[in-house]
N, C-alpha and C positions, 0 to 999 in steps of 0.2 A: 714586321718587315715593311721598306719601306714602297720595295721592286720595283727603283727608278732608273737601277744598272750602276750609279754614280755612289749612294751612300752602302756602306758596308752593312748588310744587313749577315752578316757571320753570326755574331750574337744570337738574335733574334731563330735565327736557322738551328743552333745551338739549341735552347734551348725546347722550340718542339722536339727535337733532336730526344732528348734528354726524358719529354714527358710520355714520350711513346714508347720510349723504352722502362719508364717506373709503371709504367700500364701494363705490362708485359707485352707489349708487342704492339703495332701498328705504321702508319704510312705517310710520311710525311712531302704533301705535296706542291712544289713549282708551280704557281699556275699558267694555264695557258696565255700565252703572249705577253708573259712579264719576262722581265731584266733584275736576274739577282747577282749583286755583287757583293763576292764574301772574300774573308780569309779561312787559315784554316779553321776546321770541325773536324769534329768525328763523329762518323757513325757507329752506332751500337746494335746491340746483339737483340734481333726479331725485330729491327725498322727496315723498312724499305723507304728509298729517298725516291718517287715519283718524278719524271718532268715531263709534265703536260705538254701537249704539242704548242710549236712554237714559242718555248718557254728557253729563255735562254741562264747557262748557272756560271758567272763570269768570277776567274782568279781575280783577286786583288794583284799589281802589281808593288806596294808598298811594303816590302819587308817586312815591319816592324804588324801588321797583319797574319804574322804566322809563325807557327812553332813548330819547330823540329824540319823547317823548309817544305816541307808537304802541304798540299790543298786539300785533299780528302784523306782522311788516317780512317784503321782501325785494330782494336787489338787483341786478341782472345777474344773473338766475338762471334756468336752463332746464329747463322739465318737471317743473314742482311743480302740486301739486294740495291742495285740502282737500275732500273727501268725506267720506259717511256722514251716520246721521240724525240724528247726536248736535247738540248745541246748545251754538251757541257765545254767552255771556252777560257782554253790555260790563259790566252792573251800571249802567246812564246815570245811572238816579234817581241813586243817590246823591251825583252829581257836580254836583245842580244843588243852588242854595242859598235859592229861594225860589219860591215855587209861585202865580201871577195867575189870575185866572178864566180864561185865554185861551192863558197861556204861561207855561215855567218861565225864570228867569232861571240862569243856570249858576254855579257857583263860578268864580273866576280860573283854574282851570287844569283841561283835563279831556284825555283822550286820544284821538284816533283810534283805531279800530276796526282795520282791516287798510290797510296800503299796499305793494304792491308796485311797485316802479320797475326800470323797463330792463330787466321779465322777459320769454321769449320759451314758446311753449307752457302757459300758465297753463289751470288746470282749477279750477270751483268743482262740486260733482254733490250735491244733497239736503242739503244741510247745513240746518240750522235759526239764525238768528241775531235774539238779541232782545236790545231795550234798549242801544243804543249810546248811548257819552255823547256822539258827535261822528260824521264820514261815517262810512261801513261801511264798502262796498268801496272804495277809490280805487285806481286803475288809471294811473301815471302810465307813459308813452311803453312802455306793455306793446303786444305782438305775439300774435297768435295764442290769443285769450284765446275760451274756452268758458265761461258760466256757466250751468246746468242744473238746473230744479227748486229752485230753493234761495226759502228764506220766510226775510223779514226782517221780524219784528214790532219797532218801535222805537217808542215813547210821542210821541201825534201834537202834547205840548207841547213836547217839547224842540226847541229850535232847531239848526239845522245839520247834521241827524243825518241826511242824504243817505242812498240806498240804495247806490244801484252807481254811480259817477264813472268812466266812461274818457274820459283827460286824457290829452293827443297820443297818443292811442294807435289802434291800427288791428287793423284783422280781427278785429273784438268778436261775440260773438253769444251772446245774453244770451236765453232762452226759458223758458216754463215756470213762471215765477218769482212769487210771492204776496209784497207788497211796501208794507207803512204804514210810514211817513214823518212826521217834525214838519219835512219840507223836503222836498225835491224827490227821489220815486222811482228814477230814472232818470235822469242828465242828463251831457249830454256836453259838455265844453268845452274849453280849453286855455290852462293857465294860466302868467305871465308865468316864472314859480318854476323849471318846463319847459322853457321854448320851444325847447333844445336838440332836441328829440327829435319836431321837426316836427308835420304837420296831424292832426288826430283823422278821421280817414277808416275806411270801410268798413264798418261799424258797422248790424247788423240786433238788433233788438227784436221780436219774438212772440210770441204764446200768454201773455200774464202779465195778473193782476189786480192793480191799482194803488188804492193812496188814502194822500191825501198831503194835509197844511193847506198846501203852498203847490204845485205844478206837479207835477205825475203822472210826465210824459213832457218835458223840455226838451231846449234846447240853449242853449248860453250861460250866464252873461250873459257870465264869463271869455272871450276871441275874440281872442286876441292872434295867431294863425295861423290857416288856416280850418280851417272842419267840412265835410265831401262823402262824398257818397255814403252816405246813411243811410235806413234802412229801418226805419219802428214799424207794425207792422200787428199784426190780429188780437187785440187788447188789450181790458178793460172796465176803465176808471175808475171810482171810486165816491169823492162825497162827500168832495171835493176842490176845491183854493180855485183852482186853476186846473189844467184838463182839459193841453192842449199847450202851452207857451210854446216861439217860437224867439227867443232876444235876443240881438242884436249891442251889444256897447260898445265895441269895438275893433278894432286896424288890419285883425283877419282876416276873411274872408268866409265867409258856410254857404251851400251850393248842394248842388243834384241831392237831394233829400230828396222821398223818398217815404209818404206816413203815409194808411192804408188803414184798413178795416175797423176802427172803432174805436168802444164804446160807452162816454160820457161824463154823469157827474154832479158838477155841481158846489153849491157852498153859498157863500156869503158867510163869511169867520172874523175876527177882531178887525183893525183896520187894524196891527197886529202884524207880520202875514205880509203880505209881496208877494203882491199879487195883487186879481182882483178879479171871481171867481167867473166868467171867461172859459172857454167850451170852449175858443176857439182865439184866441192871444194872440201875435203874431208885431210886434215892434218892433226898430228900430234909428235906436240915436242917440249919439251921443259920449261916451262917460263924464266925460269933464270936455272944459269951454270949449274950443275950437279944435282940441282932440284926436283924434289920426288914429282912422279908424273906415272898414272894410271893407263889402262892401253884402252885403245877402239876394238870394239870386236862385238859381230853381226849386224853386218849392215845389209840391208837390203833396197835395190833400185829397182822398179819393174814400172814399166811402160811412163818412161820419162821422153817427152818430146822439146829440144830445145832449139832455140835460134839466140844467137849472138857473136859476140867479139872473143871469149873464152869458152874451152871444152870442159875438159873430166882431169880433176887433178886431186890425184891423192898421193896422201905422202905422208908416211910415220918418219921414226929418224933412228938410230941405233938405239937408244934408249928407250921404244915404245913403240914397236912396228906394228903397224896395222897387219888384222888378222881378220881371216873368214866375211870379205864385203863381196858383194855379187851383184853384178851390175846385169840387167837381162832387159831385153826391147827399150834400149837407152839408145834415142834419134838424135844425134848431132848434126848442126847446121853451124858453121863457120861463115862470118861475113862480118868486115869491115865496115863498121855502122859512124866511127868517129875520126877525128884525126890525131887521138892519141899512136902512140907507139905499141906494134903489136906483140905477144908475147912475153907480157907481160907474169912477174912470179911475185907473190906479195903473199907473205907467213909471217905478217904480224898478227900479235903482238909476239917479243918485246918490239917497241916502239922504235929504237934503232936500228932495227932490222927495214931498208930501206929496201921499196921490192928493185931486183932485177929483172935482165930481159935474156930471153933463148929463144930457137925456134920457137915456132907454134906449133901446139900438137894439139891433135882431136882425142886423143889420152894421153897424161902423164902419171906416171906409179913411179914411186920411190919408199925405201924401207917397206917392203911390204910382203905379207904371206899368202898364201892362200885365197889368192882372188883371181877371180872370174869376170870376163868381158864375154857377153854371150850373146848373140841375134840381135848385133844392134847395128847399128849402121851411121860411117859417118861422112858430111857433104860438104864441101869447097865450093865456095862462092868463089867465081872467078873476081881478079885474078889469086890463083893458091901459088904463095910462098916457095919457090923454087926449094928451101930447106925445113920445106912443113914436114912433121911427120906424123903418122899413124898414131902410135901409139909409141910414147917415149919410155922405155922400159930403163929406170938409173939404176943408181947403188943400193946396194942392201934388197935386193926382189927377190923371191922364191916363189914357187907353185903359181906361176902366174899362167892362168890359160884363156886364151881368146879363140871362140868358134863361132863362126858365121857371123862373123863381122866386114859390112857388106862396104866400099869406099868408091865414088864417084864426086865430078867434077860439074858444076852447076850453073848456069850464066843465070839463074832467075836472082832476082832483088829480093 
């Protein structure tokens, strides 16, 4: 290798790549204060890719550098890792081709950051990752996956440039992690591409600080199998176009979801991004006409403290009414942070569904069963909306019960 940042030293990466893994295992490492520039590789089953500190591991932007559009692959591989504090650098910017006050538009063709599929033992530990043109991590029907400490700084205009995706995959546990986003931090789902490789289950999220122009922490909207058993606690959002989203569009189901201790800010951003400066955003509804679509059901919210432009909006639809979600020591703060238009409703996708506008509520429930708003309380930054309301209760609601739910009017900033 050459590690002058300028010549493609991919090959070269490749092949230690390759002899570590006919050795049966070892560690191939970036050294400190060099510049490597590659296309794509892959790593293989028992290497760990090291980056020394201040070791930088830079994408090629030249197409014809890469197969299969990805920068880091791997596949059926066990007990690979990428560690160290070195910094790994998509190069995004340059992959877009024109720059809006609000959002970049991309060129036709950009790469994926890292994908591994069908690997079992996966480690990520302190890496640093900045500027992806496209997802970072995606996790497809991975096992046994650690991700530790690791900061993904990605430019909050570029689209699609997701943080961490595990995609059918299971026994995730992602901590620690410092995480901007031009798309969603965090988010789990399971996509058609997949569906071999079963439900996204098992899945804990803690200790990370999130800020993202569209969804911090999701689930969905992809749901073609379900999602269970998931755990996001102990988190602070910042300045983000929606705090939690869970969204179903498809035949599978998301239950047993637990989401704790969590401190949320949101903002209003261009009707560009999804979303609509919701703390908590939980819908399900068909992706297309007549189309199969699984239900939500057991949600759980306990000591959620939020500030922003949007409340608590949930909403199934006649076709998949949400069931059994309980909302408990959930703090709403309402205030006009932007000069967007307030009251905003936004339930894309599909992409035609263009959001509208209603009062503003500190709850909205719609199509829903058996939920609970309990000991929470919510607060009006002056001036509050002469047609704000409490809690918007629409069509299709049953068993809906609100107790000691506390509302006050607030002059602080």
């Amino acid at each position: 290798a050459v590690l002058d940042g300028v010549t493609n030293d991919g090959p070269a990466l490749q092949r230690a790549i390759d002899a570590a893994h006919r050795a049966d295992g070892g560690t191939v490492v970036i050294p400190a204060g060099k510049r490597m520039l590659s296309g794509s590789f892959e790593l293989k089953s028992r290497v760990t890719l090291h980056l020394e500190p201040g070791s930088r591991l830079l994408a090629s932007t030249e197409p014809a550098d890469y197969r299969n559009a990805v920068f880091i692959e791997a596949f059926h591989a066990e007990d690979i890792a990428i560690t160290g504090t070195g910094t790994i650098d998509g190069q995004g910017i340059k992959f877009m081709a024109e720059e809006l006050p609000h959002i970049f538009r991309p060129k036709p063709w950009r790469p994926k950051l890292i994908i591994f599929e069908n690997c079992r033992r996966v480690k990520f530990h302190d890496l640093t990752i900045r500027d992806s043109p496209n997802w970072t991590i995606h996790l497809a029907g991975c096992d046994d996956v650690v991700v530790h400490g690791v900061t993904i700084l990605n430019n909050l205009k570029i689209p699609n440039c997701d943080g961490i995706d595990p995609d059918h995959s299971r026994n995730v546990r992602i901590s620690d992690c410092h995480i901007e986003a031009g798309d969603d931090c965090i988010v789990l789902k399971n996509r058609r591409e997949y569906a071999a490789y079963g439900p996204c289950e098992n899945i804990t999220v803690t200790n990370c600080t999130l800020v993202s122009t569209s969804a911090a922490l999701k689930i969905g909207t992809e749901t073609v199998d379900d999602v269970r058993n998931v755990v996001f606690s102990n988190c602070v959002i910042r300045n983000s176009h929606r705090g939690i989203a869970i969204v179903l569009r498809d035949e599978g189901s998301i239950e047993n979801v637990l989401i704790q201790n969590i401190v949320i800010e949101t903002r209003l951003f261009d009707e560009a991004w999804w979303g609509a400066a919701e703390a908590i955003y939980v819908s399900a509804r068909p992706r297309t006409p007549n189309g199969r679509i699984g239900q939500i059901r057991g949600l759980r919210f306990d000591q959620i403290r939020a500030h922003g432009e949007g409340g608590v909006f949930l909403a199934g639809s006649p076709e998949s009414p949400l069931n059994d979600v309980r909302l408990d020591r959930v703090s709403v703060r309402l205030q006009q942070r932007t000069d967007w238009p307030r009251g905003r409703i936004d339930v894309r996708p599909p992409d035609n569904d263009r959001p509208t506008y209603a009062p503003l509520a500190g709850f909205r429930v719609r199509h829903a069963e058996n939920i609970a708003i309990v000991n929470s309380e919510l607060e009006w930054s002056l001036p509050k909306p002469p047609d704000a309301q409490t809690v918007d209760r629409g069509p299709g609601v049953s068993d809906l019960r609100v107790e000691h739910l506390s509302e006050r009017v607030s002059a602080r900033n």
